[in-house]
N, C-alpha and C positions, 0 to 999 in steps of 0.2 A: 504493500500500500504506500509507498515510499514515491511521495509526489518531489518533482524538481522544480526550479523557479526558471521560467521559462525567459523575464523579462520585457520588456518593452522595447522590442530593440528599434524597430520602426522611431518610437519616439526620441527615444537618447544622440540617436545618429542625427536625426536632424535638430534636433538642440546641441549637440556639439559644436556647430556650425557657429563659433562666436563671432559679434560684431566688438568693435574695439570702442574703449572708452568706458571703463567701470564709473558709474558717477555714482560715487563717498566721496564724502570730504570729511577726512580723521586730523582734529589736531597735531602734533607731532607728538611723539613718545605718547600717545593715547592707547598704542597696543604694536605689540613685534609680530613681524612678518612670521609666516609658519616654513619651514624648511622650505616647503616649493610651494610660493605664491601663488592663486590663485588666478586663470586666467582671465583676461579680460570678460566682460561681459556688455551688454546694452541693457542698463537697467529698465529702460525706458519700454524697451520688449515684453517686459515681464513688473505684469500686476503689482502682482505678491511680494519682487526683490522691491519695488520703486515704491511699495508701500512702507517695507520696513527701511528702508535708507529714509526717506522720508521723513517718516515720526522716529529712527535712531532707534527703535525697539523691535528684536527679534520676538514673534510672540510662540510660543512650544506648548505643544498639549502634551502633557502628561497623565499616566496614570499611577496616584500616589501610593497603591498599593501593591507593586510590583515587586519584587524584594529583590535587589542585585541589579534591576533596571530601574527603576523612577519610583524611589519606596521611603515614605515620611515616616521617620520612627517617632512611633507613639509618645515615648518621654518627652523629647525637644524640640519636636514638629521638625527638627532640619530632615534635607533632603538627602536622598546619595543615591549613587547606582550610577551604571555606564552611563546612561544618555543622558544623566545631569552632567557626567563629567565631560562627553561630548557634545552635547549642548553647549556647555560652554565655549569651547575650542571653537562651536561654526559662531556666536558671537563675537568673538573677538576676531575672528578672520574680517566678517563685515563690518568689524568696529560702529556695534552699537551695544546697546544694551540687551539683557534676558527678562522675558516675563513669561513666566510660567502660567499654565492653565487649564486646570481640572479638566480634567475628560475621563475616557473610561472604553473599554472596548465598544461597548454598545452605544455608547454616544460620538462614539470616532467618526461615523461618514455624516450626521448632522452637526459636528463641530466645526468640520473642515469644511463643509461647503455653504454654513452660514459664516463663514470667516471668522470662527471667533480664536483663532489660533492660523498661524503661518505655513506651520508645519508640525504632523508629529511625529514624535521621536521618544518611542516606550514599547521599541523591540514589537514593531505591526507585521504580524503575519501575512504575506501574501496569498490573498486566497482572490477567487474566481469571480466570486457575489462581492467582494470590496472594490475590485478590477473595473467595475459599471463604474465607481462614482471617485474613485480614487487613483491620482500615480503615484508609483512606488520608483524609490533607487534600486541601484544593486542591491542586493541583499550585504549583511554585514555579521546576521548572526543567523543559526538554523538551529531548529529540536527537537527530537523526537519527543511524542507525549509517554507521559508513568504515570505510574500510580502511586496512591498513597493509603497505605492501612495502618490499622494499630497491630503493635510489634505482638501486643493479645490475641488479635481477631481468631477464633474458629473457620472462619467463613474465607475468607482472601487470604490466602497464604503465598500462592502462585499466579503468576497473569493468567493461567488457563483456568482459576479458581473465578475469575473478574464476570465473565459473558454465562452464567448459570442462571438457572430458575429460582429466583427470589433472593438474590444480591441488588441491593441497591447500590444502585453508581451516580455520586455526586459530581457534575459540573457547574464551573460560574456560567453566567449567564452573556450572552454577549460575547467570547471568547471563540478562539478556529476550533479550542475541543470541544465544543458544546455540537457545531456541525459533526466534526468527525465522530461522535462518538453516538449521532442520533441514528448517523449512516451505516455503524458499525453494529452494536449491541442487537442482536438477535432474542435473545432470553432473559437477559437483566431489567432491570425495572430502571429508567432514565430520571436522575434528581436535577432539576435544575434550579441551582441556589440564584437567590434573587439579594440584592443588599436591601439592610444592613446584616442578613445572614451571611456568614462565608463557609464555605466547605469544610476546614479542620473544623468545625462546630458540630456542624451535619453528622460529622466523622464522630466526632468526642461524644456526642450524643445518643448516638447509636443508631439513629435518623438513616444514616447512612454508613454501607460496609465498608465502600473506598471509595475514595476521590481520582479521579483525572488531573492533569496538569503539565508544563511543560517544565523542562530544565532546571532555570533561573526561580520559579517560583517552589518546586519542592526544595529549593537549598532551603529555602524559608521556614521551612518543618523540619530539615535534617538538621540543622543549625541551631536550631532553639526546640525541639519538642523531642523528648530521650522515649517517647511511649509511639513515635512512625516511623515505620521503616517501607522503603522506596523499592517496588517494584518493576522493573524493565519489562518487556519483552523479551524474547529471545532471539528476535531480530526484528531489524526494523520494525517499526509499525505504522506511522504516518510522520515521516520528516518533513516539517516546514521551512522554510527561510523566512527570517525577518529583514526589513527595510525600513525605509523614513519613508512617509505618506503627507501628502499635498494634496487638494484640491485637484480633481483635473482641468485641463485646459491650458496650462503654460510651462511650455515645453522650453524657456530659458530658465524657469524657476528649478522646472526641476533637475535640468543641468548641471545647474550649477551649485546641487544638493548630492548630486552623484558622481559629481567631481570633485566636492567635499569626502565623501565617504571613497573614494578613491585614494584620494591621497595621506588618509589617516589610518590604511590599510597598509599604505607604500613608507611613510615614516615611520610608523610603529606604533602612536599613539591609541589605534585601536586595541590591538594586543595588549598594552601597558594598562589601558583605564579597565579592558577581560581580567588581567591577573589580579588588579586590585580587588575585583567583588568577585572575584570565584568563578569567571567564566568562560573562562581561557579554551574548555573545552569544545565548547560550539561556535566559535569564532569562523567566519568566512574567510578565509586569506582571498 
């Protein structure tokens, strides 16, 4: 079941096609160039750039519940995870400022195309049904979906223990596993967690036998909860790729977002911000 990211290539080709003349204007020493400068652009082509050079404010949809991608830890409301820390990196490239802004998977393709974000960047799956209202970059990270039971359970012991008669299977609501697993599950009973319920609950509770999820979000239960343990497949099972998602319709914007994510794959600061939150694993080179 092992889907690939097939890309937009139609689109990219022809937004590589730069016109010359970036129009920023950065004070001096307001921010340093990144190893390999950014190539020209016409901001004036593109909405979205000539919005944010404009007002000087990148705007980023995030999802703050992500844990190792865009996750507000409950004590000190700060932020962390890759795409905060590369978020920052495409700000200061455009030498403007960041403003973050709530989103959520199920509110992804109504945030983006009421513009109330620029871009988001909180590890978006590319899938088929997103592909109508949304472009995506290259990919940057990919993951196979796991599972998550208690180290207790009777019931889930094994992934071939997960698809039986009368297991409950918890997904969030709005996320690529909630499709893949509605497509998948023959026998199991499908849970679909709605907020402010979340799955370890469903789980803890007994509501539910095991949860679904990808990567980046069971480190979040192997990390902090000594009562879940993580079960795989034994091969593949549905690998996805993640990318940055834009609005459709401007093919400089998104250029010049996948020539960002190019070149922080070529310097290494991709790699650098994976090994800080634990994700070194599913990295796209």
């Amino acid at each position: 079941m092992t889907k690939r990211w097939t890309g937009q290539t139609a689109t990219l080709r022809l937004a590589r096609t730069w016109a010359a003349g970036l129009l920023v204007a950065v004070a001096p020493g307001a921010w340093s160039a990144p190893a390999s400068a950014p190539a020209p652009v016409n901001a004036a082509a593109s909405p979205a750039l000539q919005r944010v050079l404009a007002h000087g404010v990148l705007r980023v949809c995030i999802w703050p519940d992500y844990y190792g991608i865009t996750y507000r830890h409950p004590r000190d409301e700060t932020l962390s995870g890759i795409d905060i820390d590369l978020s920052n990196e495409l700000a200061k490239e455009l030498g403007v400022r960041l403003r973050y802004v709530e989103s959520s998977f199920r509110r992804l393709i109504p945030d983006l195309e009421a513009e109330r974000c620029d871009v988001a960047m909180f590890a978006v799956a590319v899938l088929p049904q997103r592909a109508v209202a949304l472009s995506f970059t290259q990919p940057y990270l990919q993951s196979d979906i796991y599972a998550i039971a208690s180290r207790a359970s009777r019931v889930v012991k094994r992934w071939e223990d997960i698809d039986q008669p009368g297991v409950v299977v918890a997904v969030q609501t709005g996320t690529s596993t909630e499709q893949v697993m509605r497509d998948t599950l023959k026998r199991a009973t499908l849970l679909v967690v709605q907020p402010p319920a979340t799955r370890e609950r469903e789980l803890e509770s007994g509501r539910a036998d095991v949860f679904m999820t990808d990567y980046p979000y069971s480190r979040r239960l192997l990390d902090n909860a000594d009562w879940a343990q993580l079960i795989a497949s034994p091969k593949p099972f549905h690998v996805l790729p993640y990318a940055y998602a834009i609005k459709r319709g401007d093919a400089v914007w998104l250029a010049r977002l996948d020539e960002f994510v190019g070149r922080i794959k070529r310097d290494g600061r991709l790699r650098a911000a994976a090994e800080r939150h634990g994700l070194s694993a599913i990295v796209v080179p």
